[in-house]
Backbone bond lengths (Angstrom), bond angles and torsions (degrees), N, CA, C in turn:
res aa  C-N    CA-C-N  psi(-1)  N-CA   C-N-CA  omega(-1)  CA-C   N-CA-C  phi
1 X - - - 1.471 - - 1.529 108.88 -
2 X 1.557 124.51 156.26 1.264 119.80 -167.39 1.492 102.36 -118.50
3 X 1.448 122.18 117.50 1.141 135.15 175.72 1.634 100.26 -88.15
4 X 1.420 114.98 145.14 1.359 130.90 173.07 1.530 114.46 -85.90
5 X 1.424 147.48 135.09 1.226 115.99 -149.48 2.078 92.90 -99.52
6 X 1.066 116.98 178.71 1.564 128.97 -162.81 2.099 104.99 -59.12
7 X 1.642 96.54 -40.86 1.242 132.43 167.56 1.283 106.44 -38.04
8 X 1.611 118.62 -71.08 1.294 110.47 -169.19 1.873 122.68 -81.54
9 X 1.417 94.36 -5.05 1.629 84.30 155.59 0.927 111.49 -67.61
10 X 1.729 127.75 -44.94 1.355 110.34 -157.92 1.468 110.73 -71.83
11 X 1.052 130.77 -30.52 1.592 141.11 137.92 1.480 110.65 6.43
12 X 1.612 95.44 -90.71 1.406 120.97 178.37 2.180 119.51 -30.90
13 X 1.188 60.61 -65.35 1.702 88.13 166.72 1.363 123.77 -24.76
14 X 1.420 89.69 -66.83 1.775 126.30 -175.06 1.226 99.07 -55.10
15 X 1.686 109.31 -57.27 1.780 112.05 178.11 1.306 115.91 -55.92
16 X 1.125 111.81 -38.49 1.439 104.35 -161.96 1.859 103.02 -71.08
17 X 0.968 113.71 -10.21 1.336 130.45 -172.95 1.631 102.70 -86.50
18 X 1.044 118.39 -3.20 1.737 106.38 -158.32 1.527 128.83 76.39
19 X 1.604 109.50 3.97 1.168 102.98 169.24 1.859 126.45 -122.67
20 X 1.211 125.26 118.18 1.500 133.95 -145.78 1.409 100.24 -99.73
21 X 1.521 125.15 110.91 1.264 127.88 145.65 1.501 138.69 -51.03
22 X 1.536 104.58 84.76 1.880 115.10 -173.17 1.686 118.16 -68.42
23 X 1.048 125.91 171.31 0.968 132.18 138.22 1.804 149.50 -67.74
24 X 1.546 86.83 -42.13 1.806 108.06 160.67 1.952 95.89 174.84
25 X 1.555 85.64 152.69 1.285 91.63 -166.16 2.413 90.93 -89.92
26 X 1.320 104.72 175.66 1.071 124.42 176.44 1.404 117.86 -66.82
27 X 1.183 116.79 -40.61 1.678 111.67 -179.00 1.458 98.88 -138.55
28 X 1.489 86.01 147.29 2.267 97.77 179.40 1.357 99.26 -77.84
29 X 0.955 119.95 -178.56 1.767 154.95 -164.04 1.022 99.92 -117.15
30 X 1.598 159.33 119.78 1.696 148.21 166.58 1.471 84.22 -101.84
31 X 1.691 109.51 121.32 1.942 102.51 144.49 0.921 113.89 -34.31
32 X 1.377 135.03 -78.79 1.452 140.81 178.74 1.332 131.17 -19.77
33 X 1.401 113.67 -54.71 1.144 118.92 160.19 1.463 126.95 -54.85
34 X 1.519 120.34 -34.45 1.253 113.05 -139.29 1.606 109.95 -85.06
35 X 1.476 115.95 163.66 1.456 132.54 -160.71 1.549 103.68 -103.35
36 X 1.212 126.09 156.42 1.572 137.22 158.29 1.413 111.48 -62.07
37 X 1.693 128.29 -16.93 1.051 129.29 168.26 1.669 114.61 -71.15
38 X 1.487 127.80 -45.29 1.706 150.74 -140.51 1.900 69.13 -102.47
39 X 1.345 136.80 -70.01 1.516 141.71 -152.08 1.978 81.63 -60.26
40 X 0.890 138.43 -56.48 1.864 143.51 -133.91 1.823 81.57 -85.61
41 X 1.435 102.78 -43.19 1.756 98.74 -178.15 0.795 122.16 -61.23
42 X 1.232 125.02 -51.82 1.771 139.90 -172.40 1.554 99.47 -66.85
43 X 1.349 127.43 -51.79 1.830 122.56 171.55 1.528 96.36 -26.97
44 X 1.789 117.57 -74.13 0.981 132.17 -163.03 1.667 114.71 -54.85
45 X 1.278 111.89 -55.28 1.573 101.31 179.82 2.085 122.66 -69.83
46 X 1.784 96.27 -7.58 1.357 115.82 -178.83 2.180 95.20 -75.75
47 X 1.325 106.71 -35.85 1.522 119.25 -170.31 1.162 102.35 -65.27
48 X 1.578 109.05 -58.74 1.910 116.23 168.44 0.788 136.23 -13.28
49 X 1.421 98.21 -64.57 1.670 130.72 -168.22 1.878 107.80 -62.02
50 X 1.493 95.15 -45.35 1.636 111.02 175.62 1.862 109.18 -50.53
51 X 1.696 103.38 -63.82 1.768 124.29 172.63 1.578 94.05 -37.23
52 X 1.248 118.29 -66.83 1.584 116.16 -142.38 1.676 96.29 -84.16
53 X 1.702 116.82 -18.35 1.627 95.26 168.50 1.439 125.57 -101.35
54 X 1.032 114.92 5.57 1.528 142.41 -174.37 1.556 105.38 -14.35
55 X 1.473 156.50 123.87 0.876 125.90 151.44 1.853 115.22 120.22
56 X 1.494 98.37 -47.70 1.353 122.41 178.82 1.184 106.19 -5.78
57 X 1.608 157.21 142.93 1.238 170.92 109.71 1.705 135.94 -83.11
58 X 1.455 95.07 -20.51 1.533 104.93 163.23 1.447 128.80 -59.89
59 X 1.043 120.31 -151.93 1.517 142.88 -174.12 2.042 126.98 -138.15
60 X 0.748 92.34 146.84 1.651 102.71 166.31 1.646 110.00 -93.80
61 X 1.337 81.49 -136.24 1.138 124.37 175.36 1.974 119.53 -71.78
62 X 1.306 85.43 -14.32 1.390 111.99 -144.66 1.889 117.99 -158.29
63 X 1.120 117.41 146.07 1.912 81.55 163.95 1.490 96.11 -88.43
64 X 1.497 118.30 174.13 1.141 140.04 -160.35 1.716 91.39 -87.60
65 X 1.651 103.64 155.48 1.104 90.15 -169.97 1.422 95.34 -103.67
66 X 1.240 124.57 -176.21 1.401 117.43 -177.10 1.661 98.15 -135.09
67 X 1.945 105.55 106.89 1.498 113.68 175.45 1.306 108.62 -84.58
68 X 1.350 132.53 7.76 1.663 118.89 -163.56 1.563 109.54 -44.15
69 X 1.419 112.36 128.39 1.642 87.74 175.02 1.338 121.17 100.83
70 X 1.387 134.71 -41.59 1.108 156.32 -154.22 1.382 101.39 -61.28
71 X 1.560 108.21 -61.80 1.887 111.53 -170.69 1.437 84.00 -61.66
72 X 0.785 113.66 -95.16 2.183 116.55 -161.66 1.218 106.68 1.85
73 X 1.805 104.85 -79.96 1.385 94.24 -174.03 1.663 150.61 -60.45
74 X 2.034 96.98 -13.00 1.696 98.21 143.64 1.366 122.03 -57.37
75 X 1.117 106.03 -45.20 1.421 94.58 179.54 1.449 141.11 -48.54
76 X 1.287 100.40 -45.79 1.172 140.57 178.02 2.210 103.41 -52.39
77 X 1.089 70.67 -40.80 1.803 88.21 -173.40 1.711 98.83 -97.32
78 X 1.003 124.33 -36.07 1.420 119.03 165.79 1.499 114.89 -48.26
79 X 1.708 99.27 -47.41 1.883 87.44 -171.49 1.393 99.72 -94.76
80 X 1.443 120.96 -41.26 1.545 99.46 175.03 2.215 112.65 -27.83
81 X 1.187 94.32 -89.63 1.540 96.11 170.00 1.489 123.22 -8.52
82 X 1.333 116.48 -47.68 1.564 119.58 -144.17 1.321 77.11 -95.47
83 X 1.601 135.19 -37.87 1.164 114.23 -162.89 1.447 124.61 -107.85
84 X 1.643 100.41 46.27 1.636 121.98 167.72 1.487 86.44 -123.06
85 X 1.113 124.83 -73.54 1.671 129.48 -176.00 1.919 112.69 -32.56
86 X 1.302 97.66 -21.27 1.847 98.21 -179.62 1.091 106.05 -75.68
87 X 1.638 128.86 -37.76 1.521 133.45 -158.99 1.034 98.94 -66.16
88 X 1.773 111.29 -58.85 1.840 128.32 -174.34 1.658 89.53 -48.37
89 X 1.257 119.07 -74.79 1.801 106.64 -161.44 1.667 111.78 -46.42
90 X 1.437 114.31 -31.07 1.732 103.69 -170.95 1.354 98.28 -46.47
91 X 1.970 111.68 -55.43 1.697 125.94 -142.09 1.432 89.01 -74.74
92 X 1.281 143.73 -14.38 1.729 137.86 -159.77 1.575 89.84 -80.12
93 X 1.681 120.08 130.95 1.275 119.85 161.40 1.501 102.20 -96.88
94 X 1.153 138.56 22.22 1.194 107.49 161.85 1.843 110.70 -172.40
95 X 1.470 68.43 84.21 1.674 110.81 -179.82 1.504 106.24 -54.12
96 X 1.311 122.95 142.38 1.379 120.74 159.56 1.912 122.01 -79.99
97 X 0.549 120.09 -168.80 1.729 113.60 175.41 0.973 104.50 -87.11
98 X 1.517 162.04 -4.44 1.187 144.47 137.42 1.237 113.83 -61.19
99 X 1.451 132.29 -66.70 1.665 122.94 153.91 0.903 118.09 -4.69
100 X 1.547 131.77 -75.46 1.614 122.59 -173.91 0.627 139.62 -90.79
101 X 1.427 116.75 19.98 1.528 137.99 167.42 1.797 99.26 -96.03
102 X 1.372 113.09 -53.22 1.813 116.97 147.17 1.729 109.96 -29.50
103 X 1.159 108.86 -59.51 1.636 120.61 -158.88 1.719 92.32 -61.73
104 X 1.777 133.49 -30.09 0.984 114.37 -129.23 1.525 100.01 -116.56
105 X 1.876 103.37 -19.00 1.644 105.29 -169.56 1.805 93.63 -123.85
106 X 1.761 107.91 -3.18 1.445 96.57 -169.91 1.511 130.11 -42.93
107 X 1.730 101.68 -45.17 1.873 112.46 -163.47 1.628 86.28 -66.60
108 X 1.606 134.41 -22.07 1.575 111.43 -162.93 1.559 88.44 -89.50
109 X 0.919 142.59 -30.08 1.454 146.03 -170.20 1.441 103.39 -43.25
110 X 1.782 88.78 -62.32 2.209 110.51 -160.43 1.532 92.32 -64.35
111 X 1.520 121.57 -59.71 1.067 95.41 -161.11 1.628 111.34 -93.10
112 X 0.939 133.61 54.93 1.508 151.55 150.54 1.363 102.56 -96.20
113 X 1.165 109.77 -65.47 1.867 119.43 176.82 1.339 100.92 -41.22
114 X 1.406 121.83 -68.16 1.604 120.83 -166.08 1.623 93.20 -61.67
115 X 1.078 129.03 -94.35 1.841 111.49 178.15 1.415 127.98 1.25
116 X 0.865 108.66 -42.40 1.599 110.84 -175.75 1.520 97.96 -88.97
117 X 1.285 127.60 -46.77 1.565 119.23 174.41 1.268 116.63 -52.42
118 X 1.029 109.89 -64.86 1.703 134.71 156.80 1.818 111.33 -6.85
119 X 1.813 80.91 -64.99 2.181 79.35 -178.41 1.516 117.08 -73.97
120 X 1.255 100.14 -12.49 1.693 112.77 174.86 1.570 101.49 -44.78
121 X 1.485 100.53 -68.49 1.361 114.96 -163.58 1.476 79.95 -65.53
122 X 1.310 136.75 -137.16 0.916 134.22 173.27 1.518 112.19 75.88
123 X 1.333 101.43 -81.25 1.513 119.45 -164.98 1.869 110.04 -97.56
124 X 1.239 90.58 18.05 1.924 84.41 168.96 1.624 101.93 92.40
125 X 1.327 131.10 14.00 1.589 122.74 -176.30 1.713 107.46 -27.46
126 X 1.159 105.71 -70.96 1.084 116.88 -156.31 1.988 107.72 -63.46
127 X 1.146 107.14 -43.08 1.200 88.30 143.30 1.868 161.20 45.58
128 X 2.101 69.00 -120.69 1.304 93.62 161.44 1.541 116.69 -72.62
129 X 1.004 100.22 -29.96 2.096 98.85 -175.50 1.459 95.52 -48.46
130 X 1.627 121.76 -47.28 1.657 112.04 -144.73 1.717 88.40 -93.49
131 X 1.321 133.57 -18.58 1.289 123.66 150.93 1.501 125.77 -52.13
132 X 1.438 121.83 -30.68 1.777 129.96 -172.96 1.244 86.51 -90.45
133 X 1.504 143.51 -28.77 1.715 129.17 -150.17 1.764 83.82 -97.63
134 X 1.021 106.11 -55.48 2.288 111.25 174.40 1.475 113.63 -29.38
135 X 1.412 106.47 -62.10 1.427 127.03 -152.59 2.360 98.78 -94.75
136 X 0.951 65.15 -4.10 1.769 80.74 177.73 1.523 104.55 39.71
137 X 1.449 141.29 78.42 0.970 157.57 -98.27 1.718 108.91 -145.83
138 X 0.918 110.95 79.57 1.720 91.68 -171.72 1.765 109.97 -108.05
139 X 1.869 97.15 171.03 1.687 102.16 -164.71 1.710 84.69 -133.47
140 X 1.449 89.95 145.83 1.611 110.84 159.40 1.791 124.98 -59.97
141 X 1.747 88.62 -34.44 1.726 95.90 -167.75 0.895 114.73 59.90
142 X 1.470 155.33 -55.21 1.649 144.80 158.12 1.282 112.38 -86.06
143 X 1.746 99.29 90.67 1.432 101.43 -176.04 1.829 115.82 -95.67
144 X 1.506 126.74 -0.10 0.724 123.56 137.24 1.428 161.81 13.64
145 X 1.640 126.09 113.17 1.553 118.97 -152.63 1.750 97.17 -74.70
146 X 1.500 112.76 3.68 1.472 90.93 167.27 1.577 129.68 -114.48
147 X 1.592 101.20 6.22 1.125 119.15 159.18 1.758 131.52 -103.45
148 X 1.565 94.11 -22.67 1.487 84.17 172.42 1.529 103.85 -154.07
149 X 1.373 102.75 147.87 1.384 109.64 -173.29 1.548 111.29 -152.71
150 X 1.221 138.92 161.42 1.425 164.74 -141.63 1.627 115.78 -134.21
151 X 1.306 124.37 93.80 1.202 123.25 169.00 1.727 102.17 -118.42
152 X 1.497 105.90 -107.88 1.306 104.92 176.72 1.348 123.89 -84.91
153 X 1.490 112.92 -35.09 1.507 118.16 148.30 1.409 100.63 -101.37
154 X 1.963 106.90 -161.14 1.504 118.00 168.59 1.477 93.09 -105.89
155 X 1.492 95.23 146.77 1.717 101.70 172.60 1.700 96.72 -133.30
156 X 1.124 92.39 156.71 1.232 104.31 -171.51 2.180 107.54 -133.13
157 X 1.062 108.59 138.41 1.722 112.59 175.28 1.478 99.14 -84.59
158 X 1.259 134.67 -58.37 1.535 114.67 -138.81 1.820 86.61 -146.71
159 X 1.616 101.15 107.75 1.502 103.89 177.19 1.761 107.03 -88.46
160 X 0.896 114.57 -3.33 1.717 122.26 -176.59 1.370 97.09 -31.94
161 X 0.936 133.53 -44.47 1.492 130.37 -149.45 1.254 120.60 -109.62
162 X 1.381 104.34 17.96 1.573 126.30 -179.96 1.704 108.35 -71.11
163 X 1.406 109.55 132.40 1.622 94.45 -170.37 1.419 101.93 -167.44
164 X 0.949 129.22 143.61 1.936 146.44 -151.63 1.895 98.37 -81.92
165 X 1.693 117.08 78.65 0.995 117.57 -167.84 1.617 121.69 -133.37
166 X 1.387 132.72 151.63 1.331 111.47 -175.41 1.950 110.31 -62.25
167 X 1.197 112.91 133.01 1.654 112.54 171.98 1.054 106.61 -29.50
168 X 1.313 116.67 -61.64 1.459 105.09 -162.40 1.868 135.81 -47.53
169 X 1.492 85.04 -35.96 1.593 92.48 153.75 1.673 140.53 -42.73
170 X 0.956 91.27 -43.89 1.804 110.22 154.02 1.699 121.40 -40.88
171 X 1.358 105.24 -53.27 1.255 135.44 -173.86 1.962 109.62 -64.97
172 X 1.481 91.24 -42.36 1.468 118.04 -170.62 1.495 97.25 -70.61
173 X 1.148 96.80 -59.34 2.111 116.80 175.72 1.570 97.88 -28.95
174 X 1.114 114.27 -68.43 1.838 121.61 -124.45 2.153 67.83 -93.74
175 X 1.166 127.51 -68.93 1.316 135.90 -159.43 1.419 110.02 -46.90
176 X 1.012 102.00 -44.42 2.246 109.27 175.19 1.053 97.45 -48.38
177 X 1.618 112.03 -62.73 1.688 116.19 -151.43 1.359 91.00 -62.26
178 X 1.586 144.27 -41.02 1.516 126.37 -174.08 1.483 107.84 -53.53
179 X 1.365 96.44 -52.85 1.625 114.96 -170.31 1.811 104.93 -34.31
180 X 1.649 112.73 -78.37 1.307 110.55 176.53 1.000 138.41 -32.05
181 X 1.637 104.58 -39.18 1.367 117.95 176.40 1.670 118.39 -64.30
182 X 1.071 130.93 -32.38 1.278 153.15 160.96 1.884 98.86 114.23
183 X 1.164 102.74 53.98 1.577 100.08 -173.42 1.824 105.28 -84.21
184 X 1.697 109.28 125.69 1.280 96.15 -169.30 1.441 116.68 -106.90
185 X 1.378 95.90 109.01 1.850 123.34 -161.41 1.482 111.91 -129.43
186 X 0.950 95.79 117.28 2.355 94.69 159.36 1.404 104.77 -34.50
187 X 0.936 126.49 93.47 1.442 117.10 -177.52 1.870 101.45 -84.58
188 X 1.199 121.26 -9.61 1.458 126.75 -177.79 1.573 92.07 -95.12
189 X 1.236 147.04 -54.39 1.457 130.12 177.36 1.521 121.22 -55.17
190 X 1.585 102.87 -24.74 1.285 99.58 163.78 1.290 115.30 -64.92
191 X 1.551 102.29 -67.47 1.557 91.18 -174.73 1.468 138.35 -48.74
192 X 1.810 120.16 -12.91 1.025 108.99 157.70 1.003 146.67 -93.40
193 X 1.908 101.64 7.08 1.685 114.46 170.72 1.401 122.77 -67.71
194 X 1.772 82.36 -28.31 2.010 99.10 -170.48 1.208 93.52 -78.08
195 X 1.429 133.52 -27.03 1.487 112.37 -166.04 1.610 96.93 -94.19
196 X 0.988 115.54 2.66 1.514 114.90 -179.82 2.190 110.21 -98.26
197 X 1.147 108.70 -9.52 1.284 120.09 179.28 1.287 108.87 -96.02
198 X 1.517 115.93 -31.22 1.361 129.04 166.85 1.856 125.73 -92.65
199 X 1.370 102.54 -16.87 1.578 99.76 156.91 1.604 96.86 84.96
200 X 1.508 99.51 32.04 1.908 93.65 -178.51 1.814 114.12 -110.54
201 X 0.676 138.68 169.28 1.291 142.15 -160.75 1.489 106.86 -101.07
202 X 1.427 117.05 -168.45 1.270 121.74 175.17 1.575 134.60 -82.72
203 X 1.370 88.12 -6.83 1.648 103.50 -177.41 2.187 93.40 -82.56
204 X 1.382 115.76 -35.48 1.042 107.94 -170.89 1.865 109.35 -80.69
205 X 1.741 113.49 -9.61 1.315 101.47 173.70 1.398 102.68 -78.36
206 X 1.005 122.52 -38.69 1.945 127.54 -178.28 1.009 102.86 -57.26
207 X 1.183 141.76 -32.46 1.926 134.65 -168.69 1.964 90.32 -95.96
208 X 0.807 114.15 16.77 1.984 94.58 -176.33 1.351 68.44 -132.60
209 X 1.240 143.43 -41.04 1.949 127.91 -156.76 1.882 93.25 -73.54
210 X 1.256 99.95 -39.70 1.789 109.24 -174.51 1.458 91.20 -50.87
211 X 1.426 103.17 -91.55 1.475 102.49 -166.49 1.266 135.39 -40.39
212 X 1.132 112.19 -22.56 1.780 126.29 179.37 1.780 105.40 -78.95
213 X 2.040 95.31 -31.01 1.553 77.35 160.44 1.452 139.08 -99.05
214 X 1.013 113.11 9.02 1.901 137.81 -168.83 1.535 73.60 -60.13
215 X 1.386 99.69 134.01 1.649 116.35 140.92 1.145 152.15 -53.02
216 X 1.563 116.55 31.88 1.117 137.96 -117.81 1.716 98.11 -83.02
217 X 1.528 104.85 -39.37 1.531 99.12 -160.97 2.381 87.81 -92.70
218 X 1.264 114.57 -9.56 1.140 93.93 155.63 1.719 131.23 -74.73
219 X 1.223 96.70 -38.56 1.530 92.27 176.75 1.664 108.87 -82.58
220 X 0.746 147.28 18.34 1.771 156.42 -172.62 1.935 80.29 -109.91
221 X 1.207 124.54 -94.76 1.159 144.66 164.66 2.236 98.80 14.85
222 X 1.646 81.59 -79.15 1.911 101.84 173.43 0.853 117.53 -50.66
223 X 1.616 147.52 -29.25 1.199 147.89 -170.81 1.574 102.93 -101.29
224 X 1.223 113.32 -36.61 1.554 106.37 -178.47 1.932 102.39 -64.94
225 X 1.306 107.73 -35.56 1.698 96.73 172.73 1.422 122.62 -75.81
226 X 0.956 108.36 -46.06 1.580 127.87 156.77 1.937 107.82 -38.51
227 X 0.812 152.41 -65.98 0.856 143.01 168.04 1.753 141.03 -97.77
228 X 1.189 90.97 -3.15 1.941 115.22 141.50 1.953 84.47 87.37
229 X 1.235 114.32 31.20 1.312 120.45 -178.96 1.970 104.91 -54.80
230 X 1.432 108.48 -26.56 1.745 110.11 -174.42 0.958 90.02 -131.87
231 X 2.222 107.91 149.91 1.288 108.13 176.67 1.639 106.58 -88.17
232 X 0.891 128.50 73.19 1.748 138.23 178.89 1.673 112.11 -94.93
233 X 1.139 122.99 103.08 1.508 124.65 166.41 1.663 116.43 -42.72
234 X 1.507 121.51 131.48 1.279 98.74 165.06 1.747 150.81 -13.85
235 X 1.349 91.34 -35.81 1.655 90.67 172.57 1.490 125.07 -80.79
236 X 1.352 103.92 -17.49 1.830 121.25 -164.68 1.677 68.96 -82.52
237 X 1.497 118.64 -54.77 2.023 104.98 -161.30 0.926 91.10 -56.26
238 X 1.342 152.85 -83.24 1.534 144.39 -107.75 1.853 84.19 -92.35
239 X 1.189 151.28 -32.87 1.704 148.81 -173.97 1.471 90.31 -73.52
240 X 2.048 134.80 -46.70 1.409 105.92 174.43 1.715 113.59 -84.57
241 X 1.373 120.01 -3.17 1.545 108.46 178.20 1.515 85.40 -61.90
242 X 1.179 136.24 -61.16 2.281 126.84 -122.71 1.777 71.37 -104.49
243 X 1.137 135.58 -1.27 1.451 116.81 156.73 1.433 121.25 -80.88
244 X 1.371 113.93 -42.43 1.294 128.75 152.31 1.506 118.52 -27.21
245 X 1.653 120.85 -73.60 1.154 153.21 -176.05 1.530 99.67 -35.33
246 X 1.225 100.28 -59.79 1.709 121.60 -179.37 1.226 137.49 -42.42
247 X 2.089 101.08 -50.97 1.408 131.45 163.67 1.545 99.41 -84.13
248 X 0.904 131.05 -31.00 2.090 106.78 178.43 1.636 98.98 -68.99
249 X 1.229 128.31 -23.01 1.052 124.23 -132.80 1.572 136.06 -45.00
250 X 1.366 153.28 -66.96 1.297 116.09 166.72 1.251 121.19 -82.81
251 X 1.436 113.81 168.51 2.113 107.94 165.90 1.270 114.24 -87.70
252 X 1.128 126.56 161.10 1.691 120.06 -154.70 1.895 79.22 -118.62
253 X 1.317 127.17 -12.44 1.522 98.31 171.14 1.688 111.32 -124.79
């Protein structure tokens, strides 16, 4: 007898929703190329995707996992950490060249990091969690022009990464990756179109401006030397720290 596997309900599902699991779409996306028109779409078909799964309670492959929360609290543990490890690097006389390049931008790093945690609280974070856990709220996580895109329905390549999360995370997803890239966009008009397609308030533009400004690929950067996670000689670290530096680069609050 032929059982359907758990997967393709969720499939099914998806379709029945207006949204079509592809294989690959017809034409790539170039960063380079891309317009404020193709960036304003993708918000919108990323918002869709949120409308048309609203609710979800089933299963995959898998049950869904549930990240609510998840980025923060690295974070959270990123700067706690970094900001015992800064004191030790001031008192070290004899820093390697990653150190004093640490030694030289660290205190603007921490307290950028703490700011952005800071407005979290601030603006109701938590909150929103018990609004995403209510409204049962799910995210694609690869929100991406090569995973999802908008024609007559939304189709999507690779649902793997589907997972029980506040929307806004979605938002955070697709907006970093411009960010790093050095894509030069209002990244604050965005964020209030998306929160305007999604019907969220102002506490939810402050939690996507926070996170977009967390230092994220600097402190990722610190821990990979810090704990010898890559075999990279000092000089390869200190060429991905000021690459790092580059892609976080300003805070939007």
């Amino acid at each position: 007898m032929y059982f359907r596997s758990i997967e393709s309900y969720f499939i099914e599902y998806l379709k029945s929703r207006g949204i079509f699991v592809v294989k690959e779409f017809k034409d790539k996306v170039k960063y380079e190329d891309l317009t404020l028109d193709k960036i304003e779409n993708q918000i919108y078909a990323i918002s869709e995707f949120h409308k048309r799964t609203l609710g979800y309670t089933g299963v995959m492959n898998r049950r869904l996992d549930n990240n609510i929360g998840r980025d923060v609290e690295q974070y959270k543990m990123y700067t706690r950490k970094f900001k015992k490890d800064i004191d030790v690097i001031k008192e070290s006389k004899n820093r390697s060249i990653f150190l004093e390049r640490i030694n030289q931008v660290g205190e603007k790093y921490l307290i950028r990091s703490q700011s952005c945690l800071d407005n979290l609280c601030k603006n109701h974070y938590m909150g929103l969690i018990l609004r995403s856990m209510d409204k049962i709220e799910m995210c694609l996580k690869n929100t991406c022009f090569d995973n999802l895109r908008k024609n007559e329905n939304i189709e999507v390549i690779d649902v793997k990464g589907c997972c029980y999360n506040m929307v806004e995370m979605d938002a955070v997803y697709f907006l970093s990756r411009l960010k790093r890239k050095g894509t030069d966009i209002d990244f604050a008009s965005l964020v209030d179109k998306f929160c305007r397609y999604e019907n969220l308030d102002e506490s939810s533009i402050q939690f996507i401006l926070s996170m977009l400004s967390y230092p994220y690929e600097f402190m990722k950067c610190y821990n990979r030397y810090k704990y010898h996670t890559k075999n990279w000689n000092e000089g390869e670290y200190l060429i991905k720290l000021n690459k790092a530096i580059y892609e976080d680069g300003d805070s939007l609050i």
